[in-house]
N, C-alpha and C positions, 0 to 999 in steps of 0.2 A: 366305804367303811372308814371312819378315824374315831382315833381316842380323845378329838375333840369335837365333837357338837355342835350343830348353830347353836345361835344363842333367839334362836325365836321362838321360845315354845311358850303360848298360848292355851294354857289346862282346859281342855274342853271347851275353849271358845268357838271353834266351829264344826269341832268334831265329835259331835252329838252318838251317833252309832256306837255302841261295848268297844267293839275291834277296834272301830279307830282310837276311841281312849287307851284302850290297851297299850297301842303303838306309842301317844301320847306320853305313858305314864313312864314304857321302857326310855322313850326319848330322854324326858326329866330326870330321872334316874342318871343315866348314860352322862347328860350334861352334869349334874351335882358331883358326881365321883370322877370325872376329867379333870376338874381344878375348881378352885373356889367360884361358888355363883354367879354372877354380875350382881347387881341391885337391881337392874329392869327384870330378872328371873325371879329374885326372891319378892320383889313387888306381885308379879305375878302369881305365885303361889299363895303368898298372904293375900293378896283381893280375889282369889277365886271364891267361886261360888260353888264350884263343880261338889258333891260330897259323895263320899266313896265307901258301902256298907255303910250299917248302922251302929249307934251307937252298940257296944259291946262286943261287936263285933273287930276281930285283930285289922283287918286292913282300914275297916273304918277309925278304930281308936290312933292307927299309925298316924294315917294322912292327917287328921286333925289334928296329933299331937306334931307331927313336921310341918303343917302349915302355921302352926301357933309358933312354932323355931322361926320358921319364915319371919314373923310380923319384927322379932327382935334381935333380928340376925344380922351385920353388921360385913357388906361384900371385902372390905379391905381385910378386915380382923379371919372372915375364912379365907382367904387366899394364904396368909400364912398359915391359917391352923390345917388347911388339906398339905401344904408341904412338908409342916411338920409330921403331922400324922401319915404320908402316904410317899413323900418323894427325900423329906432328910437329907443333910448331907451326909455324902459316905452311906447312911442306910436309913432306912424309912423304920419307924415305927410298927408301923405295920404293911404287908406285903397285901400291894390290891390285885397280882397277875395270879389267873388260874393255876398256872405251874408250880405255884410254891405250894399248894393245897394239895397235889394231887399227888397218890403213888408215886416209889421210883423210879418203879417198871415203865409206868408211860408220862411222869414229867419230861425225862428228856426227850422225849419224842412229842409233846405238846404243841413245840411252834409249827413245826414239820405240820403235822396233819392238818392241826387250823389251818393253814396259809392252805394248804392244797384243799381244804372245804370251802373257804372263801374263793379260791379261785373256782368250783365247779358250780359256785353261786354267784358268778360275776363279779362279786367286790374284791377290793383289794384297798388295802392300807393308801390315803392318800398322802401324796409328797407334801412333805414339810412337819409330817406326824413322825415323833421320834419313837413314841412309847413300841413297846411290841405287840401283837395283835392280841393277846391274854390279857391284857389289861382288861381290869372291868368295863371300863366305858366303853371300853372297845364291842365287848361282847353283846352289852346292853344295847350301842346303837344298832348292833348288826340283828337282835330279838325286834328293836324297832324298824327297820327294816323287812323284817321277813315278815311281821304282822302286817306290814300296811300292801301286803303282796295279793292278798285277797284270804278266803276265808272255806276254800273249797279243801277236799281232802290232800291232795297233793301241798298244797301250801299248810294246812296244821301239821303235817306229817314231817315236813321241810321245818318248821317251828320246833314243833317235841322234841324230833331227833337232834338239833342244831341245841335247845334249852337242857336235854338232858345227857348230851354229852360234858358243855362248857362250863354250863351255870351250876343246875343242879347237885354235883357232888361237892359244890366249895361253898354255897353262899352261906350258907346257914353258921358255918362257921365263922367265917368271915365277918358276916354280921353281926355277931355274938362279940367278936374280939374288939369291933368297932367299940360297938355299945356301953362295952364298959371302961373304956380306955377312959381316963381320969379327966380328964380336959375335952372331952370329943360333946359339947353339947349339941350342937346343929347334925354334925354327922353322928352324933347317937343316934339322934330321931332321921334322919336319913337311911342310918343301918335298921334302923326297928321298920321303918318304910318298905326299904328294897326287902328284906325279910317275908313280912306279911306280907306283899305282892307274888316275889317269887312263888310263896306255900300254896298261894292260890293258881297260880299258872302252874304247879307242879300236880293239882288235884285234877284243872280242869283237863292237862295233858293227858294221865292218867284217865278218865273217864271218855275222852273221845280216844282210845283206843280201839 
């Protein structure tokens, strides 16, 4: 698990099956909100072909409206605007760690539990990762993760439980506050992105219970 990403993510290039996209999509996700994109990721999302819903549809109109951010999105220009927006000096903008979202009955107890849920699920923060394990990207790579674990009950049950403890009570917000921060072009349609994926991960969780 880290709050930084490879940087080789391939939309659907060879992982044709739902689930593997899924993983795919948490992965991009994870990678976008760790720091500003490379150019070889935003090339990659602006030449996919992958299409995701249909028109009218929220996850479809997201991806297409994020991959059009793609095509005119500039790697230097977002590595400042994610630290503007998300790391600041003295203070960010806006706060991407699940812990600032959540109750104060169990923020402070936040990192505590995560870490010892990571640890009953093997991973662990790798060295040289400063952020803390709440970080979005963090969570998001550890959703791409558990997705690409297999697709049996025990592994969706491993997913839900892990999506609707960490994700589920903050993103939405989260997304919202992105969305309209004044300067947040790319990561507008990024937060409209992770939003309309999440809602759909949080229906289909919901229905395979």
């Amino acid at each position: 698990m880290s709050a930084q990403p490879s940087d080789d993510h391939e939309l659907g290039a060879t992982l044709a099956p739902e689930e593997a996209l899924r993983a795919e999509i948490y992965g991009l996700l994870a990678h976008v909100f760790a720091a500003g994109p490379s150019a070889q990721l935003l090339g990659s999302v602006a030449g996919s072909n992958v299409e995701l819903g249909v028109p009218g549809d929220a996850l479809g109109d997201a991806w297409r409206a994020f991959r059009q951010a793609a095509t005119t999105a500039d790697a230097a220009a977002l590595e400042v605007e994610h630290a503007e927006l998300f790391v600041g000096t003295g203070r960010a903008r806006l706060s991407i760690y699940a812990s600032h979202y959540l109750s104060d009955s169990w923020r402070e107890h936040t990192l505590v539990e995560l870490r010892d849920e990571l640890a009953g699920l093997g991973l662990a923060r790798q060295p040289g990762v400063t952020q803390p394990e709440d970080h979005l990207a963090a969570l998001l790579d550890v959703m791409r993760h558990l997705a690409g674990r297999g697709t049996g009950d025990a592994e969706i049950n491993t997913q839900r439980r892990f999506f609707t403890r960490y994700l589920d009570p903050w993103f939405e917000r989260f997304g919202a506050e992105v969305a309209i921060a004044g300067d947040a072009g790319f990561y507008g349609a990024a937060a409209e992105m992770l939003m309309a994926f999440c809602l759909v991960e949080r229906q289909a969780f919901s229905l395979a219970e």
